[in-house]
C-alpha positions in Angstrom: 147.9 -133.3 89.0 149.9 -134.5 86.4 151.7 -133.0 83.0 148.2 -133.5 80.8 145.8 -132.0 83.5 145.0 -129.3 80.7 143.3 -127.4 83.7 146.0 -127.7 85.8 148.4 -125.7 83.4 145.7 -123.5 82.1 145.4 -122.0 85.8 148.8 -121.9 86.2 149.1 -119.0 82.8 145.8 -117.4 84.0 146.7 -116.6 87.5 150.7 -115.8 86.6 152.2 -118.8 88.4 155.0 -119.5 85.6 158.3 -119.2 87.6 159.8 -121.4 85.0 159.4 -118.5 82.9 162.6 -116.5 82.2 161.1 -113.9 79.8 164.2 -114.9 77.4 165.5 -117.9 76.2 167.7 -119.8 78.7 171.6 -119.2 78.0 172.5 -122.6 78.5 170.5 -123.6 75.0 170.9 -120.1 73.4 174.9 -120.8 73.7 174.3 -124.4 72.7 172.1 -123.0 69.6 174.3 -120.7 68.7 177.1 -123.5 67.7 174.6 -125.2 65.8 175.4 -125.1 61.7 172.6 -127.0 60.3 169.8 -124.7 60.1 167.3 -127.4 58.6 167.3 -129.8 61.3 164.0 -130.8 62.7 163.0 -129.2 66.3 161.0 -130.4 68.7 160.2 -128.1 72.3 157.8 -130.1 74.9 155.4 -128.1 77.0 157.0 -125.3 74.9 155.8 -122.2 77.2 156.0 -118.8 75.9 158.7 -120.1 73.7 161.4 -118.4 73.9 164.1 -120.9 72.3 161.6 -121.2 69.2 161.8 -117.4 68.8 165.6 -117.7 69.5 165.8 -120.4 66.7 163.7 -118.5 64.3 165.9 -115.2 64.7 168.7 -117.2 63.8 167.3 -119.1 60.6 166.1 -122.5 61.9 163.2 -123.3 59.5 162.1 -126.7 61.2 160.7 -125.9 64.6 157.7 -127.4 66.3 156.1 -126.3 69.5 153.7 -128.2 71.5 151.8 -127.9 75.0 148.5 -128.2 76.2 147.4 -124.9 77.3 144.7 -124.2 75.3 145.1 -119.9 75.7 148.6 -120.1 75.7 148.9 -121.9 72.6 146.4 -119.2 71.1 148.6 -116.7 71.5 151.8 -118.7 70.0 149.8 -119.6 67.2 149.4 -115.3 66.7 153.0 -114.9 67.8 154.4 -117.2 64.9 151.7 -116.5 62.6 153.7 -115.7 59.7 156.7 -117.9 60.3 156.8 -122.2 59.6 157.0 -122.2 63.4 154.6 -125.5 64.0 152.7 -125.3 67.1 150.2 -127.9 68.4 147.8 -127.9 71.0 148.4 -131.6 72.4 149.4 -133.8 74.9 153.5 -134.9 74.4 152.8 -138.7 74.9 150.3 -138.4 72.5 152.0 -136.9 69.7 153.7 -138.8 66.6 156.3 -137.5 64.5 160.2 -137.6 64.0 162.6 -135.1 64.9 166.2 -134.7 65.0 166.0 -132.5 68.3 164.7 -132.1 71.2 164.9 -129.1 73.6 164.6 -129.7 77.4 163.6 -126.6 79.2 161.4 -126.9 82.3 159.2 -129.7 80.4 160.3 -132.7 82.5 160.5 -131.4 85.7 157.0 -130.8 85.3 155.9 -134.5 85.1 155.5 -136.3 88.2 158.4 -138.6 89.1 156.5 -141.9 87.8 156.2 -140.6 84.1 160.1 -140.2 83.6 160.4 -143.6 81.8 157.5 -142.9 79.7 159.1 -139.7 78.8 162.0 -141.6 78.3 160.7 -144.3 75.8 158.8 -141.2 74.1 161.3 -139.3 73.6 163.8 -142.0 72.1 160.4 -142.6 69.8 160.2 -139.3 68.6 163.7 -138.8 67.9 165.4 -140.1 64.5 168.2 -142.1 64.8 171.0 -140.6 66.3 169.0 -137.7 67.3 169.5 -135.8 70.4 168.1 -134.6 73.8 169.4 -131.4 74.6 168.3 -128.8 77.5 168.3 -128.8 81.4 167.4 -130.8 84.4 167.2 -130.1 87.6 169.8 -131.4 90.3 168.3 -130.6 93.5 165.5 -131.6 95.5 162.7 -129.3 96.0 160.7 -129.0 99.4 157.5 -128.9 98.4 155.8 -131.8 96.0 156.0 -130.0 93.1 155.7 -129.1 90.1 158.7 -128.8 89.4 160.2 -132.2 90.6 163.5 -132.5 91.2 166.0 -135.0 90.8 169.9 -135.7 90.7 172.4 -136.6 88.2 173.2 -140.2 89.4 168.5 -140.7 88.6 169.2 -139.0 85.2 172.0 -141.8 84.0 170.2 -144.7 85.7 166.9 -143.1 83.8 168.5 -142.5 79.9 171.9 -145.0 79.5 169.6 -147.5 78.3 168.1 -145.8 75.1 170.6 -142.3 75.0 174.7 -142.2 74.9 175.0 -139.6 77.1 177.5 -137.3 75.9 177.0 -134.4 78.4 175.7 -134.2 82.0 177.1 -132.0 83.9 176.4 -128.6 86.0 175.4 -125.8 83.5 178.2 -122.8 83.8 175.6 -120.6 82.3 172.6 -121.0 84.3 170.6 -117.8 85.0 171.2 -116.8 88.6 168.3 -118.0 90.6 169.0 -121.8 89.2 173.1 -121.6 89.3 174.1 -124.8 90.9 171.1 -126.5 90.4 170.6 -127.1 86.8 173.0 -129.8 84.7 173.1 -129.3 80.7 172.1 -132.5 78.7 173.1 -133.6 75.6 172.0 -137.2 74.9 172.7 -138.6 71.6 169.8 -141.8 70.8 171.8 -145.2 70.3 
């Protein structure tokens, strides 16, 4: 399996096996939203979900948000669900796509790629963003004890894997996690050098 087995995640929706699904958006990037002023910047969310940050960002007047995953039915319904709104969605693989964007929200997307993708999603991301744009979300710390999805990982992989191409402003345990994942998530907020 990896992230663009588009059968893989398509299963996954059709037989209810989304515990990365929170039925809201996360609080960690609805409290990180919520400070944001600049209602025009450009929004990326990889392997988007049900998305509920881009419903989050929309309620609050963001005007520039794109959605992308590979799910073929899932996307379907996101394109109904934002059918009157500039929501953006595309039905596509992420290291595939071209574009530039002054943000990117991390939520459940790279935990989801196998542990030899992470640089790629590195380099891609730092292409995608503008300059000085910025990674934003959550990342697991912890190890999980079966070979996932998800994959975890720690902080100390995290600054070995993003000092390179990304300042890293923030990394640290998330005070706002939702209860099931307190402890084990850190809040990102890389800024592209």
């Amino acid at each position: 399996m990896k992230v663009t087995d588009k059968i893989y995640w398509e299963n996954r929706y059709a037989e209810h096996q989304t515990g990365w699904d929170l039925g809201q958006c996360s609080p960690p990037l609805q409290a990180y939203i919520d400070q944001l002023e600049n209602k025009e910047l450009s929004i990326l969310i990889p392997g988007c979900g049900r998305a509920y940050e881009a419903g989050y960002l929309l309620a609050n007047g963001f005007t520039q948000v794109t959605l992308i995953d590979i799910a073929e039915n899932l996307v379907a319904q996101l394109q109904q669900q934002f059918k009157h709104t500039p929501v953006k969605i595309l039905k596509a693989d992420f290291f595939s796509l071209e574009g530039q964007f002054d943000l990117i929200l991390e939520q459940t997307f790279f935990c989801a790629i196998r542990p030899e993708q992470r640089k790629t999603y590195v380099n891609k991301v730092a292409e995608l963003l503008k300059p000085h744009g910025k990674l934003v979300g959550l990342l697991f710390d912890k190890q999980f004890e079966t070979d996932g999805p998800p994959f975890g990982g720690s902080v100390a992989e995290y600054e070995e894997l993003f000092r390179e191409q990304f300042r890293l402003r923030k990394l640290e345990k998330a005070y706002n996690s939702i209860k099931p994942r307190q402890n084990a998530e850190v809040f990102i907020n890389f800024i592209k050098k």
